[in-house]
C-alpha positions, -999 to +999 in steps of 0.1 A: +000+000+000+010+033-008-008+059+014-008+089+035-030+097+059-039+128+072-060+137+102-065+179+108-076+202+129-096+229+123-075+256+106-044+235+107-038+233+072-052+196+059-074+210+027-034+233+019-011+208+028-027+176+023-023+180-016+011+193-015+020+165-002+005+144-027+023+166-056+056+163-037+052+125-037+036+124-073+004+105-060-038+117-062-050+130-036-083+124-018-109+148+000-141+154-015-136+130-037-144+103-006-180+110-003-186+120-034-177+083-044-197+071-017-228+089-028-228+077-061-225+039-048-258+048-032-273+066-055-274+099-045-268+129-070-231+137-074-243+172-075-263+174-046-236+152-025-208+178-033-232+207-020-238+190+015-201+184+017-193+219+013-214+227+039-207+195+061-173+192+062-164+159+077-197+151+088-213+138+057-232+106+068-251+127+087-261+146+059-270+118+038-289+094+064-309+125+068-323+114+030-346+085+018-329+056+002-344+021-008-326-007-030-336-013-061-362-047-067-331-070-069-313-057-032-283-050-050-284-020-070-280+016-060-304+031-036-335+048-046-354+071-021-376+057+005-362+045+032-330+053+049-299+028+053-285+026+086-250+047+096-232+013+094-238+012+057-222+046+050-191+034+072-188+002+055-189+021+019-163+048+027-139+020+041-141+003+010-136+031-009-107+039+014-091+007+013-095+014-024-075+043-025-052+028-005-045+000-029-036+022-059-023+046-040-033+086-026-029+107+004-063+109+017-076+134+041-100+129+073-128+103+073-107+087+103-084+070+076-055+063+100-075+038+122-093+026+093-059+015+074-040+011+109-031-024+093-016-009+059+019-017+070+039+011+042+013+035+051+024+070+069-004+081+097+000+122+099-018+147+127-016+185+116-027+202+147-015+228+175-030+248+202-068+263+194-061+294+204-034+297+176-055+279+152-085+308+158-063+336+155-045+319+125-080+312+111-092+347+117-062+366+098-061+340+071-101+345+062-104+380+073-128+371+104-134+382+140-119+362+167-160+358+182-167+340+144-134+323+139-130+307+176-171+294+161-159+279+135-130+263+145-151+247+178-174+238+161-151+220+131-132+206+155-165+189+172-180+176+142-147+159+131-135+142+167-176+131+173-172+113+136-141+090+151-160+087+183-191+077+172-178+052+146-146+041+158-154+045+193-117+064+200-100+097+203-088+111+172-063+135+189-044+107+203-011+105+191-011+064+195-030+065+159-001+087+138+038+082+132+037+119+125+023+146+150+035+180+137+021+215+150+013+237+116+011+267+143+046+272+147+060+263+109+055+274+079+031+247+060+056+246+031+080+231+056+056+212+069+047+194+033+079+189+029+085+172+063+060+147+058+071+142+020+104+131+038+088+112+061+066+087+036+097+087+016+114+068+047+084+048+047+092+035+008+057+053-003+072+073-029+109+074-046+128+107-032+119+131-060+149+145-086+171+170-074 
């Protein structure tokens, strides 16, 4: 397997480094892709399952088992709407899809990855974090916000994505036991801190060390 993982915090830089990353080590890389691929296993409008993720960000089974699905006559097909699948079906279709990407190849961001491939023995486990009250301000000057709308968001981000590993994998997400790689994108510059973590999976064998 040839994988990256990468778990974020709020404002710490996953949706800037996470494909950096992938470009330094020459492999896709995978965010709203996930879901998307997810909803169109169930049947759900690509279009409509890109709009809730926008707005749901890391949180998207709860958006979807908030629709009406049925299968098809058969029991195999896509779902229809009617009647809603339970949240073990949308876990059970984003590990596949995971384990997919993990197969070929990809550094994939969120949807608890690192715990879901914990057996992918080449793979590279990464937390981008650091304190929240560096993450708000950092937020807030990045985005133009005020601290009261920034510190919001990032709370609130920060929620939605630990209650996901929680309530599916029944663990802590900001435990370092999960990673190889803890790094706090507070205090470096995120260049630096692609570029660590391209070193780091090229250690692991994931990629060849780049020309030059």
């Amino acid at each position: 397997m040839s994988v990256v993982t990468i778990s974020a915090a709020f404002g710490a830089g996953g949706s800037e480094i996470g494909p950096a990353v992938a470009a330094g080590l020459g492999l896709p890389f995978f965010d709203r892709a996930i879901p998307v691929s997810v909803a169109g296993r169930l049947g759900i409008p690509v279009r409509d399952a890109q709009e809730k993720d926008e707005r749901v960000d890391a949180g998207w089974w709860r958006v979807l088992s908030s629709m009406s699905f049925v299968p098809d006559a058969a029991g195999v097909g896509p779902y229809g709407r009617a009647a809603v699948p339970d949240e073990r079906t949308f876990q059970l279709q984003t590990e596949q899809v995971l384990h997919e990407v993990a197969d070929s190849g990809g550094v994939i961001l969120g949807r608890a990855a690192a715990i879901v491939l914990v057996e992918a023995e080449s793979a590279l486990h990464v937390r981008l974090t650091g304190p929240v009250e560096a993450r708000i301000r950092a937020h807030a000057q990045r985005n133009g916000l005020a601290a009261k709308d920034a510190e919001q968001e990032v709370r609130e981000n920060d929620s939605a994505r630990e209650a996901y590993v929680k309530r599916l994998y029944h663990c802590d997400a900001t435990q370092c036991r999960h990673y190889h790689l803890v790094i706090d994108t507070t205090v470096l510059p995120w260049e630096a801190v692609s570029d660590l973590i391209v070193r780091a999976a090229q250690a692991r064998r994931i990629a060849e060390p780049m020309p030059g």
